[in-house]
N, C-alpha and C positions, 0 to 999 in steps of 0.2 A: 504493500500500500504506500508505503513512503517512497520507493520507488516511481509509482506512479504518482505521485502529488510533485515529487520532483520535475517529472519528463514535461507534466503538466504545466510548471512554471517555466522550466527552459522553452517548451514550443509560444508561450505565451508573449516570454522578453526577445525571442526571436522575430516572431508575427510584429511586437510594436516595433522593433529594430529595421525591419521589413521595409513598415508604413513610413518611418521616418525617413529612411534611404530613399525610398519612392518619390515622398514628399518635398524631397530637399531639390530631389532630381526634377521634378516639376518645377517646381520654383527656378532653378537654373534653366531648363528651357523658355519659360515665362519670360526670364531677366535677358536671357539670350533673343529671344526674340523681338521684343521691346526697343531693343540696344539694334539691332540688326535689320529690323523689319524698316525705318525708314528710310536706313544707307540702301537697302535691296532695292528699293521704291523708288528712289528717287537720284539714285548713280547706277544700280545694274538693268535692273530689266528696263529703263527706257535709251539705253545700248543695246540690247540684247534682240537683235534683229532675225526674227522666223521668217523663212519662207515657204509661204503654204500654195499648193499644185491643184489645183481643184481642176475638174475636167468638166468642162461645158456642152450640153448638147444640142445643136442649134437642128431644127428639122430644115431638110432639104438643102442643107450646108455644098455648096462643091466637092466633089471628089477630092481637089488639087487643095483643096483649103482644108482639111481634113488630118488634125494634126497639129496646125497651124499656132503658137505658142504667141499670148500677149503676154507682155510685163506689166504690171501695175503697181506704183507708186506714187504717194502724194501724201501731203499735209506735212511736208518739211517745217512750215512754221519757224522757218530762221531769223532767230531775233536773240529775245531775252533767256529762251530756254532751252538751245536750238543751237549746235555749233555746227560751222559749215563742215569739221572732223566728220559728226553724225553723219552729213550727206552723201560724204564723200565714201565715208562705208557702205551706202546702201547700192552709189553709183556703179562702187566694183563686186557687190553681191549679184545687183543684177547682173552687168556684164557675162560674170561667170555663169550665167544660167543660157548663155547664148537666143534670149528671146529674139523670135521673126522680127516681133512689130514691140513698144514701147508706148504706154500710154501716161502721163502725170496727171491725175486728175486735180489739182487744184491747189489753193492756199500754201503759194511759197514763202509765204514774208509771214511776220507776226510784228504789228506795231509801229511800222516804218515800210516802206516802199524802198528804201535806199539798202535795206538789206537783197532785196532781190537781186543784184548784181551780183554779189556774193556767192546768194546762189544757184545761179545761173552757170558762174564760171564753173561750178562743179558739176552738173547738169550736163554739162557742153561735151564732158567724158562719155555719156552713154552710146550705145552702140547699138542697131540694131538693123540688119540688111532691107527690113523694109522701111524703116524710118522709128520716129522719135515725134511726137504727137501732144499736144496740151492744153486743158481748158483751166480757166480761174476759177479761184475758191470764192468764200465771203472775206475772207483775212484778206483776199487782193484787192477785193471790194469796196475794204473799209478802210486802206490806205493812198492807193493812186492806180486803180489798174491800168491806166496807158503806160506809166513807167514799171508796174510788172512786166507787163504784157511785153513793151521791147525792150526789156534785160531780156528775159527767156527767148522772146525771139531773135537776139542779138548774138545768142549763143548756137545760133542755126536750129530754133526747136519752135517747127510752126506752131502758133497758138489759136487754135478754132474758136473764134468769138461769134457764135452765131451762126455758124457754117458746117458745111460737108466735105469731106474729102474722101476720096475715089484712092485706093490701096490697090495696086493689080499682084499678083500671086497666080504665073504660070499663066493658066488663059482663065483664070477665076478675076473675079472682082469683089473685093470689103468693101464698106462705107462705114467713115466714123461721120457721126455726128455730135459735133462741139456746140453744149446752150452754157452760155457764162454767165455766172450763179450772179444774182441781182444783191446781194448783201443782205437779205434778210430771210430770217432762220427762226426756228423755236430754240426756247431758252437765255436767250439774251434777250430780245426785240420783244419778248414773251405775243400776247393776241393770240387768236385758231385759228386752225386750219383753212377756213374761209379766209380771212387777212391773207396767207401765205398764197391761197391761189389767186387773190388781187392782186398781189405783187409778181406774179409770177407768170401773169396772162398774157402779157406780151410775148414771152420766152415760151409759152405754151404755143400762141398763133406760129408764131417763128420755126418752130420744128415742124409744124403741120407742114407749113409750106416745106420743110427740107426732103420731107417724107415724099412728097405729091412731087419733087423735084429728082426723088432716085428715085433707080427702079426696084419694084417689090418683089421682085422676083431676088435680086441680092441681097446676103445679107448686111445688118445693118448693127451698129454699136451705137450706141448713145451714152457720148461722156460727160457729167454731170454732176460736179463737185456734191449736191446734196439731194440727197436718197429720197426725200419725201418729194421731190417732184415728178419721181416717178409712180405717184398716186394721182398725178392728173394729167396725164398721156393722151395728147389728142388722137385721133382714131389712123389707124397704120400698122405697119409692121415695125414693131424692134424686137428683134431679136436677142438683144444682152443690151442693160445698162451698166458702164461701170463707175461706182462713184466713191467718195470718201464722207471725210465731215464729224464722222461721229466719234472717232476712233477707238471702236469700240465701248467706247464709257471713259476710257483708259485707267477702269478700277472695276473689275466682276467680283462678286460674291458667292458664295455656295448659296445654291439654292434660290438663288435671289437674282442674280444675273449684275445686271449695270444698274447703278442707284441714279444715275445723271446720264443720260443721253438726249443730247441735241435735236431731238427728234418730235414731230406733232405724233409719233406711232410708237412712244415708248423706244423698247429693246428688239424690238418688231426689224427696223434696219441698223443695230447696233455694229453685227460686223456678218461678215462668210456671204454665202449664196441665200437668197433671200424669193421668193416667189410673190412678187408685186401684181396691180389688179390686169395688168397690160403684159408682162412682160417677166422675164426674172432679171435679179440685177444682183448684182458683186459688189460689196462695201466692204473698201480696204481698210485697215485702223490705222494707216498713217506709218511714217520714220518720223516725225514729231510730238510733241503736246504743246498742251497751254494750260495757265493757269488753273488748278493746285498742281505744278510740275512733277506729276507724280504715275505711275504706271503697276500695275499689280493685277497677276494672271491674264494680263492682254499686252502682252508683248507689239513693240513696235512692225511692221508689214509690209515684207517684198512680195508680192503675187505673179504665180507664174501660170499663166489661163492659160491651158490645152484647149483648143476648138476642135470637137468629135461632132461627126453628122452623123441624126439620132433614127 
């Protein structure tokens, strides 16, 4: 019996010994994480550049176009939290992915128009045998888009304001179509969705007509800095939008997803492959942010679009 009253105290001062060792070790990951969770935040992962391969299925695609690889980058945001180092990373990420065609959807500056130059000269590096392609964000919007617009264009990279351009591929023919985002958005400018398509109805009429101006028979891209325009799609064919804008939240939660996205649709066009009322559409998270300069589980975004005919 006293052997057993002993075993009994030893597995007992063991068991507490246990819980405190446990205890202490949680408290140390606790303290570790506290301590490390904002350097992670706000010096690693908005470095830490993924490139995700997503395969698109366009129906009635070309044979010769079948394959056919876009690059998609945008939301540099070179300014205050934004070094042109970052872009110059993403410039030779892409490279190394040897995309066909190259698209930038938008928002190169943040704060200043005079940074665009900057990066532009790093821009000027890309490479791709069908060309190099660009529309503006609201960040170009809300500083000087004619001096965006020719820095980037200055650096040989057409910038589609409003326009279409004819891509030939073999004996196939692309068409992008370039609408240049008007500067207003949910979330900052706040107002609905209604507001958004009064500002936006011009840039609505304008694609109608680009649409009635190529033919339906090819297909067609529509680049377009922000995602919720592709909820008011005048009637036609698009075959893929690719846009940016939201970047991803550039903070997801378990279970909860993005607590802030720039969006009249929620987390609806936060980031990836999206299926819109007209069309599906591609929302990159950007190689930049903006203010709280911070990123966590949405890694900044090189995209490398396979075109498959479905």
């Amino acid at each position: 019996m006293a052997g057993d009253v002993s075993d009994v105290g030893r597995n007992d001062q063991l068991t507490r010994r246990g819980l405190l060792t446990a205890g202490c070790g949680l408290l140390a990951v606790g303290a570790a994480a506290c301590l490390t969770g904002p350097f992670y935040a706000t010096q690693l992962e908005p470095q830490w550049i993924e490139v995700t391969r997503p395969h698109i299925q366009i129906s009635g695609l070309p044979g010769s176009l079948d394959g056919v690889t876009v690059a998609q980058l945008g939301d540099f945001h070179l300014g205050p939290h934004v070094s042109t180092e970052q872009v110059r990373r993403a410039v030779e990420i892409t490279n190394a992915l040897e995309p066909d065609l190259i698209v930038l959807t938008g928002d190169f500056v943040s704060g200043s128009a005079t940074h665009s130059a900057a990066c532009a000269a790093e821009l000027a590096a890309l490479e791709a045998p069908r060309g190099v392609y660009a529309v503006l964000g609201n960040h170009d919007n809300w500083t000087d888009p004619d001096v965006v617009a020719g820095s980037v264009a200055g650096a040989g990279i057409p910038v589609l304001r409003d326009e279409a351009r004819m891509i030939e591929v073999a004996d196939s023919r692309l068409w992008l179509l370039g609408i240049e985002d008007t500067g207003f958005t949910a979330g900052v400018l706040g107002g609905f969705f209604g507001d958004f398509r009064a500002a936006w109805a011009e840039k609505r009429r304008r694609l109608a007509e680009m649409l009635e101006e190529t033919p339906e028979h090819e297909p067609r891209l529509l680049l377009v800095h922000n995602p919720d325009f592709t909820e008011m799609l005048p009637e036609g064919r698009v075959d893929l939008a690719l846009c940016g804008h939201t970047h991803g939240g550039q903070v997801r939660l378990p279970f909860v997803g993005s607590p802030m996205v720039p969006s009249f649709f929620g987390n609806k066009y936060a980031s990836g492959l999206v299926r819109g009322p007209k069309t599906q559409v591609y929302v990159n998270r950007g190689i930049g942010l903006i203010a709280p300069a911070v990123r966590l589980n949405c890694r900044p975004e090189v995209t490398l679009l396979r075109l498959r005919r479905s």
